[in-house]
Each structure stands twice: as structure tokens, then as C-alpha cells.
C-alpha positions in Angstrom: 192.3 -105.9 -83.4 195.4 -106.8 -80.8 198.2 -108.0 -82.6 197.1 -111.7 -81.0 193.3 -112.0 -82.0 191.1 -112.7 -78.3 189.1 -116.1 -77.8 185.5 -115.4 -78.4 184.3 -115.5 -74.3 181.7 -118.3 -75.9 184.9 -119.8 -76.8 186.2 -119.9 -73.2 185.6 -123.2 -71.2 182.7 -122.7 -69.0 184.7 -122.8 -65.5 187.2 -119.7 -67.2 184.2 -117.7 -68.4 182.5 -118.3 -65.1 185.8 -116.9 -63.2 186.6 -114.1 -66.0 182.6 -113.1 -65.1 183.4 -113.2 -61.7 186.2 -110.3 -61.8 185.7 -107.1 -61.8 187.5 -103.4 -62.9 188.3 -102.7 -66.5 190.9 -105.3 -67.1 188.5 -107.9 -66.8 185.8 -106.0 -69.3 189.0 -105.8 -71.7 190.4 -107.9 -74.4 193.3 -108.4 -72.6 192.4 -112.1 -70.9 190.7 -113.0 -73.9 194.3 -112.8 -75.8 195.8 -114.6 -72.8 193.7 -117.1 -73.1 195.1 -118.5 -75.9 197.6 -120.0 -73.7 195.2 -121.0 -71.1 198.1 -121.7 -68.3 198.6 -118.0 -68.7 195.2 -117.5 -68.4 194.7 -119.5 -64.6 197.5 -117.3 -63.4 195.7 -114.7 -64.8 192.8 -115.4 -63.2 194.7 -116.8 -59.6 196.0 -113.8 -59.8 193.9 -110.8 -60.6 196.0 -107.6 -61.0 195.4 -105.0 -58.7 193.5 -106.7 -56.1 196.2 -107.0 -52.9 196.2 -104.0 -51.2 199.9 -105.5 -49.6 201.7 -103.2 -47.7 201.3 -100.5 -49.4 197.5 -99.9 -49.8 195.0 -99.5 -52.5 195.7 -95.7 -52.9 199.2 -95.9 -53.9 199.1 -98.8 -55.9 196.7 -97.9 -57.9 198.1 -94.5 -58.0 201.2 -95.7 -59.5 199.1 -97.9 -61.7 197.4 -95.0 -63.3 201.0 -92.6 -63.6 202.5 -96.0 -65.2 199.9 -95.9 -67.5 200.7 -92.3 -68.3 204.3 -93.1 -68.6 203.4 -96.2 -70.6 200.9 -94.5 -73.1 198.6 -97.1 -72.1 195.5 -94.9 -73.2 192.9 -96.9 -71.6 194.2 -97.9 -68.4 195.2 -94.2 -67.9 191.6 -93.6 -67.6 190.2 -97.1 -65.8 190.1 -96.4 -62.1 189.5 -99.1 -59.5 187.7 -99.1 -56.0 190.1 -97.6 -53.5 192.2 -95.7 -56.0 192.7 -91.9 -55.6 190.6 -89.0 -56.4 190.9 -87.0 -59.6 192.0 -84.4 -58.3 195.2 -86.5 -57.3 195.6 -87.6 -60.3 196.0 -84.7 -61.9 198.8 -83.7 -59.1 200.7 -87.0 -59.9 203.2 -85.1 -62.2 203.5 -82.6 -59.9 205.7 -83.9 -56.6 205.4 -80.2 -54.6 201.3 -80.9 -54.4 202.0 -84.6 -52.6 202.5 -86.3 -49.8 206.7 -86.9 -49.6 205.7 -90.6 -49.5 203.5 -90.6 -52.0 205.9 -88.4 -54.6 208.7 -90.2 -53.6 206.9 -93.4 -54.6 206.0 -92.0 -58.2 209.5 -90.9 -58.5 210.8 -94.4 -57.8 208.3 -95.1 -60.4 209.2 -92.8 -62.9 212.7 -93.5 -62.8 212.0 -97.0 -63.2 210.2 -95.8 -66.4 212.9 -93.8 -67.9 216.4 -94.2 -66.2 216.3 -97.0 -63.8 220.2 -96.7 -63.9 219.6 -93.4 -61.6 218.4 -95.6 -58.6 221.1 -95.8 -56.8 222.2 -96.0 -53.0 221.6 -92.8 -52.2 218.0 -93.2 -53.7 217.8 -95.9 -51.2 218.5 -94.7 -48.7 215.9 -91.7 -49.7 213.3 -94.2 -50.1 214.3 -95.7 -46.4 213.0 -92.4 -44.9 209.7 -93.1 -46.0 209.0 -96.9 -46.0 210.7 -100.0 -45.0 212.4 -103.2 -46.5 209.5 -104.9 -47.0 207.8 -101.9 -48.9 210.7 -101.1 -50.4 210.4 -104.7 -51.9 207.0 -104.6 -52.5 207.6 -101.0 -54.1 210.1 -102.7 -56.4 208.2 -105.8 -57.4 205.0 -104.0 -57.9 206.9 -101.1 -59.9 208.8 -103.6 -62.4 205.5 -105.5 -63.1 203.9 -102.2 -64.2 206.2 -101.0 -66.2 206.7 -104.4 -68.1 203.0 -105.1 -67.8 202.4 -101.4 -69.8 205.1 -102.2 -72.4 204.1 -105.5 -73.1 199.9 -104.7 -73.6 201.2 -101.9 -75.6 203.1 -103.8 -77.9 199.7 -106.4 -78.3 198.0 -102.9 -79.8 195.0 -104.3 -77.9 192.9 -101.3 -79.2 194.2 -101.9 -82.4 192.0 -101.7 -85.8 194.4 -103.8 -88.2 194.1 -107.3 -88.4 195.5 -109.6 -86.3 199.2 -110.7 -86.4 197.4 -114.4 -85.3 194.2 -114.7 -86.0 192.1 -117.0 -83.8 191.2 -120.0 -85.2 188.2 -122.0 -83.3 189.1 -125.7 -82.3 187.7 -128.2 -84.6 184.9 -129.8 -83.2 185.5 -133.4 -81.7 184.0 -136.3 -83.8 181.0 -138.1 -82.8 181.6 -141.4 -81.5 
């Protein structure tokens, strides 16, 4: 059990289970919006919000490309295997750690990636200006943004233990039910 115990879904207000039905991919067949959902403000922006969903600027492929190395980096066991429409192949994925069988955009994305991972402190100008050879500002931002929510994202589900067997740090407790007027 994740350190935070999930809602029962016939706990959720209808209108959330209704939108958390609507969703599709992995996360939403998880326990993962189930525990956010004991703060249910987290939970709309959850739901807003759906991870993985904008292609942006950088497309489908490569985001969820760097979703899935993250995941690797992150030891996320189950979102190194949940794959989403749009995502690469297999047999890119088991390139990813290996940037002489990619594209130079895409290996220089993972890299960024990567070092965001495990020394962030080595992106520096020069880095940069590397990364400015194969996108631009705004990907460059979007890079960044999408990058720090990944690797935060994968630290922070890991430390929830949401495939977790021991019993929960907070156990759910159902609301009492409202008196009868």
C-alpha cells in the first residue's frame, strides 16, 4: 500500500470519478490520483491537467521518450514499462541509453535529461549553447520545464511506495456520513 492509502474510486465524488474514467494511459488506471485525491484541489489540477497529454513543441515521441528514460533514471518500475499513444517504438527504447544509435536531437534531449537526473550542476553555457544547435528558446524552455517536472514527478511517486505492500503511513479514513435531517 502507498505510503498515503488511495480514496476508494466509490469514494470519489461522482463528477471526479466521471473525469478520472474519462482519462486514459496508465496513470489514470493507477493508484496515483486516488492518493491525490485526498487533497481534492490537487486532484482538479490533476485532472485539468493530465500528464502527458500536450504534445507542445516538442512532440509526443520525445516527450514521452524522456518520460520513459526518466522513469529508468527514476526507478519508477511501472512507468518504465506504461507506454502511451504516440510514444516511440521498442526498439527505441532500448537505444535510449545508447546516444551513437539516435537522432543528435533526440540524444541530446536525453542527455539534458540525464544530467538533470544526476548532475544538473554540469549544465552549463556551453551545454546551452549545444542544446541551441538543435532546438530553440522556446523548446529549450519547454525542454527544461517538462524535464524538472519528470524528474520531481519520479522522485516524489517513488517516495509514496505506490506499489508498496506495507501498510499505509495514513490510512484512509471514509467521511462520516451526514446526519439525517
Amino acid at each position: 500500500m502507498p505510503v498515503i492509502e488511495p480514496i476508494p474510486r466509490e469514494d470519489l465524488d461522482a463528477a471526479s470519478r466521471d473525469r478520472l474514467a474519462a482519462l486514459a494511459g496508465p496513470i489514470a488506471a493507477s493508484r496515483y490520483p486516488l492518493v491525490l485525491a485526498r487533497n481534492p484541489a490537487v486532484l482538479r489540477k490533476f485532472l485539468d491537467e493530465p500528464p502527458f497529454t500536450d504534445p507542445g513543441l516538442l512532440g509526443t515521441r520525445l516527450k514521452e521518450s524522456l518520460r520513459i528514460r526518466s522513469a529508468q533514471l527514476g526507478g519508477c518500475s511501472t512507468c518504465q514499462v506504461a507506454r502511451y499513444d504516440g510514444g516511440p517504438g521498442e526498439e527505441f527504447v532500448a537505444c535510449m541509453s545508447d546516444a551513437s544509435q539516435l537522432e543528435p536531437r533526440d540524444a541530446l534531449a536525453l542527455e539534458f535529461l540525464e544530467r538533470m537526473h544526476l548532475d544538473h550542476l554540469s549544465i552549463d553555457a556551453a551545454f546551452y549553447q549545444r542544446l541551441g544547435t538543435a532546438f530553440s528558446v522556446p523548446e529549450i524552455l519547454e525542454l527544461g520545464t517538462f524535464c524538472a517536472e519528470l524528474v520531481g514527478g519520479h522522485r516524489w511517486v517513488h517516495t509514496l511506495d505506490m506499489l508498496g505492500v506495507a501498510a499505509p503511513v495514513f490510512p484512509y479514513e471514509a467521511p462520516a456520513p451526514a446526519p439525517n435531517r
